[in-house]
C-alpha positions in Angstrom: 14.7 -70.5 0.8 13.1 -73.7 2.2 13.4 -75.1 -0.8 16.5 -74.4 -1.6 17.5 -76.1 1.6 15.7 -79.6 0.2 17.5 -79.3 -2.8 21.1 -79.1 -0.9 20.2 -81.8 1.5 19.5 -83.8 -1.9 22.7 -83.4 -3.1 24.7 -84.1 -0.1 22.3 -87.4 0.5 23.3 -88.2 -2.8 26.6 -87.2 -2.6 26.9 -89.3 0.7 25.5 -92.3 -1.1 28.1 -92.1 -3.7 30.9 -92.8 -1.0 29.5 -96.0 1.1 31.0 -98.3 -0.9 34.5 -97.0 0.9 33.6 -96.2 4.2 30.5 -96.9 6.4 28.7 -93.7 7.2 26.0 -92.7 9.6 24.1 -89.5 10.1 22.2 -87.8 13.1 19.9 -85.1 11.8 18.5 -82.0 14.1 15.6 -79.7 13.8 15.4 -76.8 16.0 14.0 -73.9 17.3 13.5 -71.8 20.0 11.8 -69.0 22.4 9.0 -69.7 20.4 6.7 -67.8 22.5 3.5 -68.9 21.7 3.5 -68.6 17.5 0.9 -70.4 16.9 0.1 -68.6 13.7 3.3 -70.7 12.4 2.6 -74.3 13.4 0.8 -75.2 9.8 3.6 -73.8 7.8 6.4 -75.3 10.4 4.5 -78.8 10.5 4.8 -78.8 6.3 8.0 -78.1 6.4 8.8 -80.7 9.0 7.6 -83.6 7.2 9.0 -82.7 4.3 12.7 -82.8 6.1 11.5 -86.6 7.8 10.7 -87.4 4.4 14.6 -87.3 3.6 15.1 -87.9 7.3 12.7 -90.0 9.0 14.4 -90.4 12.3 15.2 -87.0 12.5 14.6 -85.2 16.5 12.5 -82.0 16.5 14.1 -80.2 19.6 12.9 -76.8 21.2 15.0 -74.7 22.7 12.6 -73.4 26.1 10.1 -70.8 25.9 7.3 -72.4 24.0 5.3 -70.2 26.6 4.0 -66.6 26.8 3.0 -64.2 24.2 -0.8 -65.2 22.6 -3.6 -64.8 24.4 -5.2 -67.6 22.8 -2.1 -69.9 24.3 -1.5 -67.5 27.6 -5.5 -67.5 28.3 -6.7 -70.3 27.9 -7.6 -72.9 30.4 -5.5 -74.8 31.1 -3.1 -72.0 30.5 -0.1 -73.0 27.6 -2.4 -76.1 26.8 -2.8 -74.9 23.0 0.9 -74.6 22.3 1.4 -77.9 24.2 -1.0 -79.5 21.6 0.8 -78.4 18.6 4.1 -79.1 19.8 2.5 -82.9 20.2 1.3 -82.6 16.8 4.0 -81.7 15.4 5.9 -84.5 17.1 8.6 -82.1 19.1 11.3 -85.0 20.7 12.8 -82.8 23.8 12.4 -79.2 24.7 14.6 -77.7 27.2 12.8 -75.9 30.0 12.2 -71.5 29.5 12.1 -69.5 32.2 8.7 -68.6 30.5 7.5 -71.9 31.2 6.6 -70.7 34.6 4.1 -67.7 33.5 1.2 -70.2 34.4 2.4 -70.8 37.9 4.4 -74.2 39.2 0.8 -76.7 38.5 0.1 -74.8 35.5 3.4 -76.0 34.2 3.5 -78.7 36.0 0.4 -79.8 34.3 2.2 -78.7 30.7 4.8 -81.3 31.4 2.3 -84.3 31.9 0.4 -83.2 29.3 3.3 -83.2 26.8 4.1 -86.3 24.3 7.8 -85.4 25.0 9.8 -85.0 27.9 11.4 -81.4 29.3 14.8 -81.6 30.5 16.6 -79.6 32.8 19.5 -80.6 35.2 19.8 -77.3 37.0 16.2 -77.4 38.0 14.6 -79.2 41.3 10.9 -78.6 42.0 9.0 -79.7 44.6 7.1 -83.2 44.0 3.7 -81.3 44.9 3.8 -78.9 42.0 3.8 -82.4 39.4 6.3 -80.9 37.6 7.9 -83.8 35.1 11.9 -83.0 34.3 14.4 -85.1 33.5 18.3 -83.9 33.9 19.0 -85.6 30.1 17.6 -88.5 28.4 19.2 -90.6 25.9 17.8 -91.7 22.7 18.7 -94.5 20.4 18.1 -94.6 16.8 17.6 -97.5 14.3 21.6 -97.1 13.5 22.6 -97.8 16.8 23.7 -93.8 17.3 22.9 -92.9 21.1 22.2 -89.7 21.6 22.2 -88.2 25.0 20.3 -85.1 25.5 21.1 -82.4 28.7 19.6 -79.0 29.4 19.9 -76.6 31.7 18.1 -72.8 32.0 18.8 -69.6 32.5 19.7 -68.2 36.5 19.9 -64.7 37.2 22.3 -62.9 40.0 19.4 -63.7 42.4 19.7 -67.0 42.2 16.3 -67.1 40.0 15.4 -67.7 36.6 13.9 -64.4 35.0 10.5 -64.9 35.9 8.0 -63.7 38.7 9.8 -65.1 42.0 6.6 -66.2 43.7 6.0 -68.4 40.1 9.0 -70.1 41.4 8.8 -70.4 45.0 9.4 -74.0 46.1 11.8 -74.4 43.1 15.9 -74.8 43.8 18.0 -73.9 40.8 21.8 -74.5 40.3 24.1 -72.9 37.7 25.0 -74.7 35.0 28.5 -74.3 35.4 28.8 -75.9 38.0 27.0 -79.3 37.5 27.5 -79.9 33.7 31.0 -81.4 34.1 29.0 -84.0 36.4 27.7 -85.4 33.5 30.4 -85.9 31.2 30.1 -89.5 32.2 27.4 -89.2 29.0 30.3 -89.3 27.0 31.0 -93.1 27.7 26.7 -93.4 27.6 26.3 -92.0 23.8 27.6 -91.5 20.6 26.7 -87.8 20.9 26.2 -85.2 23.9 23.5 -82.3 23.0 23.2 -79.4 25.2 19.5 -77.9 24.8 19.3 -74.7 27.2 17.7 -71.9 27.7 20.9 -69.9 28.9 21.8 -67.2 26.2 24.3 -67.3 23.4 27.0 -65.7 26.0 26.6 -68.2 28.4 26.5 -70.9 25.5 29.7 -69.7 24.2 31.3 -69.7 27.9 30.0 -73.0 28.7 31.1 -74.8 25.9 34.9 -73.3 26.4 35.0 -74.7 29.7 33.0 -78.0 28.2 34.6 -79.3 24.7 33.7 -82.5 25.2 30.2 -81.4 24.1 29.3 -82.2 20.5 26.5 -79.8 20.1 24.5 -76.7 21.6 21.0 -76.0 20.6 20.7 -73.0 22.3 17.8 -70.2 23.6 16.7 -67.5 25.6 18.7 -64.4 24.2 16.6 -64.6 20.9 19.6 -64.7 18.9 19.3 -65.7 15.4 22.5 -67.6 14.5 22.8 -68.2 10.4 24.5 -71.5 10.3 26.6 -72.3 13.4 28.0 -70.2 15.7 31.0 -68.8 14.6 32.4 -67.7 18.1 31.7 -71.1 19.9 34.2 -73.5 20.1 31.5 -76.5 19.8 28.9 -76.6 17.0 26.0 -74.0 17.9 22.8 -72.9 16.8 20.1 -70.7 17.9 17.1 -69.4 15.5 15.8 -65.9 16.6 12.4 -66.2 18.0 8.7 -66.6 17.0 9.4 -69.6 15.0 10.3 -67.3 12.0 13.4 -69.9 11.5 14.8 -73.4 12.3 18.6 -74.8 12.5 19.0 -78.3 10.4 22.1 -80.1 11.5 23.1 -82.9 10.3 26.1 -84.5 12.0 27.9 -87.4 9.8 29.9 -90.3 11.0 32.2 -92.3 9.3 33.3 -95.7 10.0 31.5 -94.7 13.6 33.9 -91.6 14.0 32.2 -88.3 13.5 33.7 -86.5 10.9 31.6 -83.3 10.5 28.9 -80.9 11.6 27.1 -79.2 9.0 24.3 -76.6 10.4 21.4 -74.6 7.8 19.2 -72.2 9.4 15.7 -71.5 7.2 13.1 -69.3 7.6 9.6 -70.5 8.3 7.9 -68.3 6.0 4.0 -68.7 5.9 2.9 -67.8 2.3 4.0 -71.8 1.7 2.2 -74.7 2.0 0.3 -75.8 5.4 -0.3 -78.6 7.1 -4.1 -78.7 7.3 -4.5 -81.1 10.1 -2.4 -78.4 12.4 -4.4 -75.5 10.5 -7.6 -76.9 12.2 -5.9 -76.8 15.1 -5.1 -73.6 15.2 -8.8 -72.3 13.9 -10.2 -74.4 17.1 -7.8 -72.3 19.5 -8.3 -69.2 17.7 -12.1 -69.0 17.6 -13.0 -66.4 20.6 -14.0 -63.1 18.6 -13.3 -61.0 22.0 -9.9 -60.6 21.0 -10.5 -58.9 17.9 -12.5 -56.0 19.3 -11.1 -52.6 18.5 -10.3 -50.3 21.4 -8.1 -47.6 19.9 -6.3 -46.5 16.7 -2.4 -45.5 16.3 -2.6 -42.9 14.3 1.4 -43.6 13.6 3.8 -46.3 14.0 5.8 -47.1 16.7 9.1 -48.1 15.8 10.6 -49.7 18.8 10.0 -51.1 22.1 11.3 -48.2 24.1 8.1 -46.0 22.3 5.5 -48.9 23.1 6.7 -48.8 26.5 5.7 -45.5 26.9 2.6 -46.3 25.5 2.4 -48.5 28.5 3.7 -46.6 31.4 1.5 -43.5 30.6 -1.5 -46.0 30.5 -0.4 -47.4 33.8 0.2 -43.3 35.5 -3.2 -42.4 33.9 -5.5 -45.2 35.1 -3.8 -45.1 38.6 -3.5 -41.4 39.2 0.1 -41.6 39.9 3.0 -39.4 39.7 5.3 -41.9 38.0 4.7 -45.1 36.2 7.6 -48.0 35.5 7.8 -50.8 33.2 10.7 -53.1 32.7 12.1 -53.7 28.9 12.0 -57.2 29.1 7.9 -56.6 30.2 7.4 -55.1 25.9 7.2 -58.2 24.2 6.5 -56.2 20.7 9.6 -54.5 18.4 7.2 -52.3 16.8 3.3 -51.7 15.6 1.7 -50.2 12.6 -0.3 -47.6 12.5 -3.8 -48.4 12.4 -6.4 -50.2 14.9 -5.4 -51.8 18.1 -7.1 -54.8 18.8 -7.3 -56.9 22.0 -5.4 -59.8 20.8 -2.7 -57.0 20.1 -2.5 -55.6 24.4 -2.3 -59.2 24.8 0.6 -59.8 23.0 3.0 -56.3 23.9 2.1 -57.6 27.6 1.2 -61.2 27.6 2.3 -62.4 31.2 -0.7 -61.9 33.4 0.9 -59.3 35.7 -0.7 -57.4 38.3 -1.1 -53.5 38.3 0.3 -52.4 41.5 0.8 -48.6 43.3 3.4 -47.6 46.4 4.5 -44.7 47.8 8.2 -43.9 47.5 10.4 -41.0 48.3 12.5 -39.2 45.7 15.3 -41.0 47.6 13.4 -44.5 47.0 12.5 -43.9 44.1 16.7 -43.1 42.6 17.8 -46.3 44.7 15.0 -48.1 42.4 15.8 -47.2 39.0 19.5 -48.1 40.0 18.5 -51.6 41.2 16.7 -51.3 37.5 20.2 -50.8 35.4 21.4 -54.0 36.7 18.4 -55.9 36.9 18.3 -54.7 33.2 21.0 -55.8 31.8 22.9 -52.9 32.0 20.3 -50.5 30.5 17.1 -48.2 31.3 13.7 -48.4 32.5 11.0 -46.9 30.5 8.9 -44.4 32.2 6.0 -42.4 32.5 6.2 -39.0 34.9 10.2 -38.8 35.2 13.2 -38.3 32.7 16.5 -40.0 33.9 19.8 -39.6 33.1 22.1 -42.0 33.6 25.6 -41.4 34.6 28.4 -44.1 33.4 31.9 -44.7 32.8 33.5 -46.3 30.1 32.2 -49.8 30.5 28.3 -49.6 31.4 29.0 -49.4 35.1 26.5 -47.0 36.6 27.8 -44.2 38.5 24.8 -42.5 39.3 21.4 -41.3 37.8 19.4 -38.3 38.1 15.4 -37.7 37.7 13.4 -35.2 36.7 9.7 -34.6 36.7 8.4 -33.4 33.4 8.8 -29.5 34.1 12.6 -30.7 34.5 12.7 -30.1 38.9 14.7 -32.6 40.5 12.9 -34.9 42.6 12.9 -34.1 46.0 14.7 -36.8 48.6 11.8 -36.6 51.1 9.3 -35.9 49.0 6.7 -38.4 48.2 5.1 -39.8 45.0 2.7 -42.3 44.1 4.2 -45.2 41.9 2.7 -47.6 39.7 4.3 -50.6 38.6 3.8 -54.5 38.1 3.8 -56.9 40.3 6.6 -58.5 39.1 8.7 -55.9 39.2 7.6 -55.3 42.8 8.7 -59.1 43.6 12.3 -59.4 41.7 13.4 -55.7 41.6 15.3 -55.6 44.9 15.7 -52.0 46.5 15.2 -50.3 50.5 11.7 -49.1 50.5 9.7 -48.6 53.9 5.7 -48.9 52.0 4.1 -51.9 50.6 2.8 -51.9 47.4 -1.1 -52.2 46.5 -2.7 -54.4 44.0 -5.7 -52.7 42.3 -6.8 -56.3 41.8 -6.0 -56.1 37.7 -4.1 -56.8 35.0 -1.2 -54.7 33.5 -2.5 -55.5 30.0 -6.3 -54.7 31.0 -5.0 -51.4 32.7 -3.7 -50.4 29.2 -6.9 -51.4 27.6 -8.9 -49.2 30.0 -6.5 -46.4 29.0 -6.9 -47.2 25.1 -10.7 -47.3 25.1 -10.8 -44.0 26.5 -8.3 -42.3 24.2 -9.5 -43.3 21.1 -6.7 -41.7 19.5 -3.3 -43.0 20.2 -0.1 -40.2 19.4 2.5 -40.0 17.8 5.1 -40.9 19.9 8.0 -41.3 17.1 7.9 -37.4 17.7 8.5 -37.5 21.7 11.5 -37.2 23.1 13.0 -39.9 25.0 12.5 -40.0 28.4 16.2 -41.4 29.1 19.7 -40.3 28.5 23.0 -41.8 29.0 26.0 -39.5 29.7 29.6 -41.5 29.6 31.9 -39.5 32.3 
């Protein structure tokens, strides 16, 4: 495919050539990509392919669309924490990356660290740390090419209903955030500043699409966060966007023509990074150097099926977490499964690391079945409008017509209702202890350990991991 792609930008180069005579005409080319998530397995293949595209376009800008962060042990681990795919993004010569709300997995210095470390500056308008953290963010920058195009760049991230990107709150603490909303039109002055206005965020394609209808002035959105692969641009946006999945398995290349110094289109071709191409062996031994601890490919169970989604690998998880805790009950929040599926076979470290790369803490409380219901409705919001996976209780949630939550009802595993007063132990993560708001009288207790090393314990001693394809699901959803 990514040849294919040179081969069209040849002809409209050409093509473009064939018309100067008339008209003068300018270009202003984009590479993209976003919610990377620590891919570092992709960096030779995606450095080839990006010199090959400055070879036709040497002034091109490499953007990222936040989330470098979170989901490799051998980024998430290291130390400094993120330092590896801060290397490779300065390798690969990345111009301006907007700021993920995964950024903050390695605490406010660790990032803060990240951003003096990088070669390229992170820019963020909703976001106002505290000066102690040395956290380096600029609102927007504005870049000039040898043409004479200014381009102004602005980015803004993602803020949940608590007022809090959706990250652990006390990785945060310190921080102020502001919706994006209601500060972009302050910077519309940009449009007097440069010949183009880029939004890079880390918001969602919804809140992309809603922004830009109250924002037309904007000429183009590189967008991230929902891990939405857009083919092309956004057909349901009223200004040019893009926005390329997730784990650098594709890019966006835009190319936005002027003529006579009015722009006069926006043409946008996604690709897909696929590694069985060439490499870049400079970024190759990069990689090797960052990959070299053997630990992570010990062994410590076998599937002896696949799992086909998330919701199955999250019960993987949530029965590891009940076992290794004694409890009656086990939680773990969707967004906390960062794999779509695995095959059957061996499990390997490097693999724990990855379904549950954020560094959480395994923590135990005592609720009341009355606790425990006004939880797991705090969860449907907090969710997105959807369930928690569990271990120790089936739910069924009650809902009307549009995904508003009625009520639930929970069930131990020989189908008795839980009882109001009743208590049961309940294991969970620290982050969900911190950003799940609900009235509970206990206080949770660390056990002084990972999430991802609890399910490690739990693999080691089962050997054998089930089939859990042939399970029921431990969640049903009844429309009134």
């Amino acid at each position: 495919m990514f040849n294919r792609l040179i081969k069209l930008i040849f002809v409209i180069v050409c093509f473009g050539s064939l018309s100067l005579h008339a008209q003068k005409r300018d270009s202003v080319v984009f590479v993209s990509t976003n919610d990377i998530h620590a891919a570092l397995d992709q960096f030779p293949r995606f450095a080839y392919m990006v010199d090959s595209l400055r070879n036709l376009y040497p002034d091109l800008f490499l953007v990222g669309g936040g989330d470098y962060n979170s989901g490799n042990p051998f980024n998430d681990y290291y130390k400094p924490a993120g330092y590896p795919m801060i290397a490779l993004m300065n390798a690969v010569g990345f111009d301006v990356s907007a700021v993920g709300n995964h950024e903050f997995d390695v605490w406010q210095t660790g990032f803060g660290l990240n951003t003096q470390v990088a070669s390229f500056p992170f820019i963020a308008a909703n976001v106002h740390p505290d000066e102690k953290f040395g956290i380096v963010l600029h609102p927007y920058v504005i870049r000039k090419l040898p043409n004479g195009k200014k381009v102004a760049f602005v980015g803004f991230l993602q803020i949940e209903a608590d007022g809090l990107p959706s990250t652990h709150h006390d990785k945060v603490k310190d921080i102020r955030f502001e919706r994006a909303n209601n500060i972009l039109p302050k910077y519309k002055f940009l449009r007097d500043s440069a010949d183009l206005v880029v939004l890079v965020n880390h918001l969602g394609a919804q809140e992309d699409r809603d922004l830009a209808r109250e924002n037309p002035w904007v000429d183009l959105i590189i967008g991230g966060h929902s891990h939405t692969f857009i083919d092309g641009a956004d057909k349901n946006c009223v200004v040019p966007m893009t926005q390329s999945g997730n784990k650098l398995q594709q890019a966006a290349l835009t190319i936005i023509v002027f003529e006579d110094g009015k722009k006069v289109s926006t043409t946008i071709k996604s690709f897909t990074i696929d590694r069985r191409g060439k490499e870049k062996e400079p970024i190759k031994r990069m990689l090797n150097w960052f990959e070299r601890d053997p630990y992570y490919q010990t062994v410590v169970a076998t599937a002896t099926a696949h799992f086909k989604n998330s919701e199955q690998l999250g019960y993987l998880m949530t029965d590891a977490y009940r076992a290794e805790t004694g409890s009656d009950i086990a939680f773990q929040n969707p967004g906390g499964v960062r794999m779509k599926n695995f095959l059957r076979g061996p499990i390997r470290i490097v693999d724990v690391f990855i379904l549950d790369p954020f560094g959480n803490e395994m923590m135990t409380i005592n609720l009341t079945g009355k606790e425990i219901r006004d939880f797991v409705l705090a969860a449907w919001s907090k969710d997105y409008n959807g369930p928690i996976y569990s271990s120790g209780v089936n739910i069924t949630y009650f809902t009307d017509g549009k995904k508003n939550l009625q009520r639930v009802e929970l069930r131990d595993e020989k189908g008795n209702l839980l009882i109001d007063n009743k208590s049961y132990k309940v294991a969970y993560s620290n982050y969900i202890y911190s950003a799940y708001k609900y009235p509970h009288k206990a206080d949770a207790v660390s056990l002084k350990k990972t999430t991802a090393q609890v399910t490690i314990d739990y693999l080691k001693k089962l050997g054998n991991v089930k089939d859990y394809s042939k399970e029921a699901s431990r969640f049903s959803i009844v429309k009134l």
